[in-house]
N, C-alpha and C positions, 0 to 999 in steps of 0.2 A: 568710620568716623561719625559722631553724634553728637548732640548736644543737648544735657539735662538742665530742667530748669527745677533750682530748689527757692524755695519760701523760708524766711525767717519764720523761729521758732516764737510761738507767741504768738499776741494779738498786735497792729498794726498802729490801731486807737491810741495815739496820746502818749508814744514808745518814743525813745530816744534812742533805745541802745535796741541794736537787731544784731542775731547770733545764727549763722548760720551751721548747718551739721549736715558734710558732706560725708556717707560712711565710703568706704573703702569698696574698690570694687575689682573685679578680674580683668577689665580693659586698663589700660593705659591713659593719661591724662595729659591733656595740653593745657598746662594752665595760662602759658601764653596767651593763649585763646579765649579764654573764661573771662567776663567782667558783669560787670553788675546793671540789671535795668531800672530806672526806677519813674513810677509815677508820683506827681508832687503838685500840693497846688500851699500859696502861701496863703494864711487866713490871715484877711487886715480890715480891720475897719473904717481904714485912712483912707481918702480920694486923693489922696496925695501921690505923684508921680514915685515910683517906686525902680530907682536902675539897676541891675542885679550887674558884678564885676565880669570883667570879661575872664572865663574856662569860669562861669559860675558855679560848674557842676563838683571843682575841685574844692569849693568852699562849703558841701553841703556837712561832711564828715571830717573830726577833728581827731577822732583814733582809728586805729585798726591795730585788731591781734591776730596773731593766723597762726594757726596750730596743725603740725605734722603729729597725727597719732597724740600723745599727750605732752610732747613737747613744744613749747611758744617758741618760735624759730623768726616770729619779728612784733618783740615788745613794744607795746605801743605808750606813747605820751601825749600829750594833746597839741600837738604840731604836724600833723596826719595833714592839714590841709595844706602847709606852705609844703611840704614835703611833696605834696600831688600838684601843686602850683609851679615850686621851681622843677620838678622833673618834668614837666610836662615843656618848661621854657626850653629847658638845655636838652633830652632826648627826643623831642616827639618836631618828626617833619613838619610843616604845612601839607596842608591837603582839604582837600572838602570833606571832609567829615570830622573835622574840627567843630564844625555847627552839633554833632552828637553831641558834645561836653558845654552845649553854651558861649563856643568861641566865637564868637561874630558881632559885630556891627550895634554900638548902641541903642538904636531905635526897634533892631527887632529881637533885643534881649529885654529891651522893655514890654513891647507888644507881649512878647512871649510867657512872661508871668505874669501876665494878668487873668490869666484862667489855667486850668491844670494842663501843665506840661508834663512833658517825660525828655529823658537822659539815659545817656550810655555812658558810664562811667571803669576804664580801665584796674584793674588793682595794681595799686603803685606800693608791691612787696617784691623781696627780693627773688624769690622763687615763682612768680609770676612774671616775672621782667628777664628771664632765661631762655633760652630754646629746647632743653631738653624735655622730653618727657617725664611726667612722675610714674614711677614704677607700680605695680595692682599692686591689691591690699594695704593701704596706705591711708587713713581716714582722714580727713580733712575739717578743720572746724573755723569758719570767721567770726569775729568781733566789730564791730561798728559801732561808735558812738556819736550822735549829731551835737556837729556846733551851735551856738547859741543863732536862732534864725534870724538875728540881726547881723550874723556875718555874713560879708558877701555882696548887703545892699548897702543901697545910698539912697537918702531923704534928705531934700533940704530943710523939713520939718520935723521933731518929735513925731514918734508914732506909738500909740498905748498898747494895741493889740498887734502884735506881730508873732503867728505859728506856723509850723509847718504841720500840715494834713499829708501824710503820705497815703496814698490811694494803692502802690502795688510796688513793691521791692523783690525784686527775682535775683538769682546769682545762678547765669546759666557757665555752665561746666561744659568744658569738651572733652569726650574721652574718644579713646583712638583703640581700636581691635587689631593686633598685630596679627600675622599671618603665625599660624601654630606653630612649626620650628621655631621660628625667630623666636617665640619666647621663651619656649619650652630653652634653648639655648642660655639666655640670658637669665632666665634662671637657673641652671646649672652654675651660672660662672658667678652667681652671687654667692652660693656656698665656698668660695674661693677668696673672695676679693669684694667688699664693699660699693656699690655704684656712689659716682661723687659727681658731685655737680656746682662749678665753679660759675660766681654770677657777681656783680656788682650789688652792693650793698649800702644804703641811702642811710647817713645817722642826722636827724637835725634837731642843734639846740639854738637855746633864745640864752641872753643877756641883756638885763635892764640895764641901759643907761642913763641915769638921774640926770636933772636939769643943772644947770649952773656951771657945770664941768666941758671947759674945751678940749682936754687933754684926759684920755682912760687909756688904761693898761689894763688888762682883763685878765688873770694867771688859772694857770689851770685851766684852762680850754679843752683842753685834749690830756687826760695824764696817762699812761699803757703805751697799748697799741695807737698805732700815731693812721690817720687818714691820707688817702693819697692826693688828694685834691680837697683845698674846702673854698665854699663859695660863702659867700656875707653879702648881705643885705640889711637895710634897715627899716622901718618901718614906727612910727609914732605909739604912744600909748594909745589914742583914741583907735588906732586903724588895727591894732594888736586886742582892743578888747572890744572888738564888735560895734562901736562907736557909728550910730547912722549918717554922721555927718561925715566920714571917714571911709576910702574904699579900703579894704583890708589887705590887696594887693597893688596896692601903688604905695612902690616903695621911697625913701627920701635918701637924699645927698645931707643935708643938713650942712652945707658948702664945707663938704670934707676935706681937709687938704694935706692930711700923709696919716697912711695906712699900710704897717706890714706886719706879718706871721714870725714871731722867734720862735724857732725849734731849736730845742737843746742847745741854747746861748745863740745860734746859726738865726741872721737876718733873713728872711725870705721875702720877697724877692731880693738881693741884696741892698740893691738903691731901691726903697720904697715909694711905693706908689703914690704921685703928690699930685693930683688932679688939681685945674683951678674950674671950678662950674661956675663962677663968676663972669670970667674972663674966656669961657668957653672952651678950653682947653683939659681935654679928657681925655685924647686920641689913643695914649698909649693903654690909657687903665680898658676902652672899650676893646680895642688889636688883642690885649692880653685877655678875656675873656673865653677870645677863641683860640688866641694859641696855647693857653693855659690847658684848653678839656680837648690840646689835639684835633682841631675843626678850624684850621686858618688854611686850609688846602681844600679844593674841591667845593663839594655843597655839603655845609655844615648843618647839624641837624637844631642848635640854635637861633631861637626865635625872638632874635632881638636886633630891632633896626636901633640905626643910630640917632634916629630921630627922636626914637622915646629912651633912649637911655638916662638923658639926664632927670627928666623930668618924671618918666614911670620908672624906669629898672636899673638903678647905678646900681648894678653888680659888683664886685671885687673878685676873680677869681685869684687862687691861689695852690703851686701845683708842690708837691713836694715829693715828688718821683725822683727815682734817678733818670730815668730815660724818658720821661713824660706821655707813656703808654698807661691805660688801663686794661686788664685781663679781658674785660670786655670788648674791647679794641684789637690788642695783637692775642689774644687767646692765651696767656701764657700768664702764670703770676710771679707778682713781684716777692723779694724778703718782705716778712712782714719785720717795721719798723716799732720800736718804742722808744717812750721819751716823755717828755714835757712842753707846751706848747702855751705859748704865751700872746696878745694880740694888743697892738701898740696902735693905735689910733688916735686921730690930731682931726680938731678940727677949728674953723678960723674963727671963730666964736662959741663965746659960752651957749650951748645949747638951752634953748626957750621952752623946752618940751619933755617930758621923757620920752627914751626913744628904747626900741628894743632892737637888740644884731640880732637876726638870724644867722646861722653857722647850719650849711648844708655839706657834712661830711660825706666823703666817698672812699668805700674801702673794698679790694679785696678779699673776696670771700669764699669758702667750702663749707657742703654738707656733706655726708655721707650718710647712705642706710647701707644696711648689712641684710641677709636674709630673713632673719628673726623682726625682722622691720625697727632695727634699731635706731634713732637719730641721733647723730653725733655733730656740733656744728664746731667752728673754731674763735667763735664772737659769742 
């Protein structure tokens, strides 16, 4: 077991978009293992107090594409970053090394970029978010594209010059040397039978919500294959386009008060969700967050007190399982579902603001390769 460290392709100078080109190799890979390092320093000419969001490091990248051989196996849009934001809220433990991604304490996220930092940054792809191995000969390619460097921060004042100087971006690789038999084995049994590899699958879209309107119906949300869970959130136009008065992960209630998912004519949850944040009363919508993603037993990997839910993170989860299992949970997949999906949302005033839903879809998923190093996926 080892670990390569490759360099994006290109120069570093004044580059937005970094590509890297992993070739294929005869060990085995953990991509588990693999994430990204980077050094970063922000160029400002403001004396102005400058606070970077708390997991800053998920707001530095707004795409990613990741490529098995010459197939793109997770297309990207430019919602890479709530994508690494909310994954990070609902899968990722507490622990100390949260401070890798910038998780910690405002005063010493501020301290912290005022001169060049570095981050460790996870790749929040579906095939890096697996336990299996990737099988040799297998070439590997990423795509990065950076958000505008006003996302992320906060100023209480206008600022003219705001860039990012990247000083050192590395994407180190784990690759893993099986013992001769074993592989020699395992490939025999690929001339047989294709290796597959079932993982969760993160889809997130945006919907604008114009001002003036208390009441939206949203159609077409989802139209195919139907997600097994989806999570919403909302967030302002100013905090949606990089807005330095605006953190870009504190999300708003907008004193929401009924919210539910039609599938195929079917009300989900059936009595919807009617929070009053007014009046303080959200008990049931924050309980269902966790019993919705399977994490109201034990120590759930959900990182959200109640304390900040109204005011940082009203979530909405939404489960549309039969059993309220994900594959990644009981190991087993479900039917896949299709349909039409509709989202019915109320709120006690006409919105002052545009506001954008986030919709963090979770689905069910396989890949397969074949000998010939075929990719075949089912999304």
């Amino acid at each position: 077991m080892y670990d390569v460290e490759y360099r994006p392709v290109g120069s570093l100078s004044k580059s937005t978009v970094f590509e890297f080109v992993v070739p294929g190799s005869e060990h085995y890979t953990d991509l588990a293992a693999s994430y990204l390092y980077v050094q970063l320093k922000i160029d400002t000419d403001s004396a102005e107090k400058i606070i970077p969001t708390n997991n800053y490091a998920a707001s530095i990248f707004e795409q990613l594409d990741v490529y098995l051989g010459n197939v793109n196996i997770t297309p990207g849009n430019s919602l890479y970053h709530y994508q690494t934001f909310i994954d990070d809220v609902f899968f990722k433990h507490k622990s100390a090394i949260d401070a890798c991604q910038i998780i910690n304490a405002e005063d010493k996220r501020v301290e912290q970029v005022k001169k060049t930092f570095d981050f460790v940054l996870p790749i929040h792809a579906p095939m890096f978010q697996q336990e299996k191995f990737l099988i040799d000969n297998v070439p590997i390619s990423l795509r990065l594209k950076c958000a505008p460097a006003s996302f992320g921060l906060t100023c209480n004042k206008p600022i003219t010059k705001l860039l990012f100087e990247f000083q050192k971006i590395s994407l180190f690789i784990r690759r893993v040397k099986l013992y001769s038999p074993v592989q020699m084995s395992i490939t025999k049994n690929l001339e047989k039978t294709p290796v597959k590899y079932y993982f969760q699958r993160n889809e997130v879209k945006s919907f604008h919500l114009p001002t003036g309107f208390a009441a939206n119906s949203v159609d077409n949300v989802y139209n195919g294959q139907l997600p097994m869970k989806i999570i919403i959130g909302f967030v302002t136009d100013k905090s949606f386009n990089a807005d330095l008065a605006s953190d870009a992960f504190t999300f708003s209630h907008k004193k929401l008060q009924s919210a539910a998912v039609v599938v195929n004519g079917i009300k989900i949850p059936s009595s919807p969700y009617k929070p009053d944040f007014a009046g303080k009363l959200f008990m049931r919508e924050y309980y269902n967050v966790f019993r919705s993603m399977n994490q109201d037993h034990g120590l759930p990997k959900i990182r959200l007190d109640y304390a900040d839910y109204e005011n940082k993170y009203p979530f909405l989860v939404f489960d549309l399982t039969d059993d309220g299992t994900l594959a990644s949970d009981s190991g087993t997949l479900s039917l896949i579902k299709r349909g039409n999906v509709r989202i019915d949302i109320q709120f006690s005033t006409a919105l002052d603001e545009g506001m954008h839903m986030i919709l963090f879809g979770i689905y069910d998923s396989i890949l397969q390769i074949d000998a010939a190093r075929n990719i075949v996926t089912d999304y």
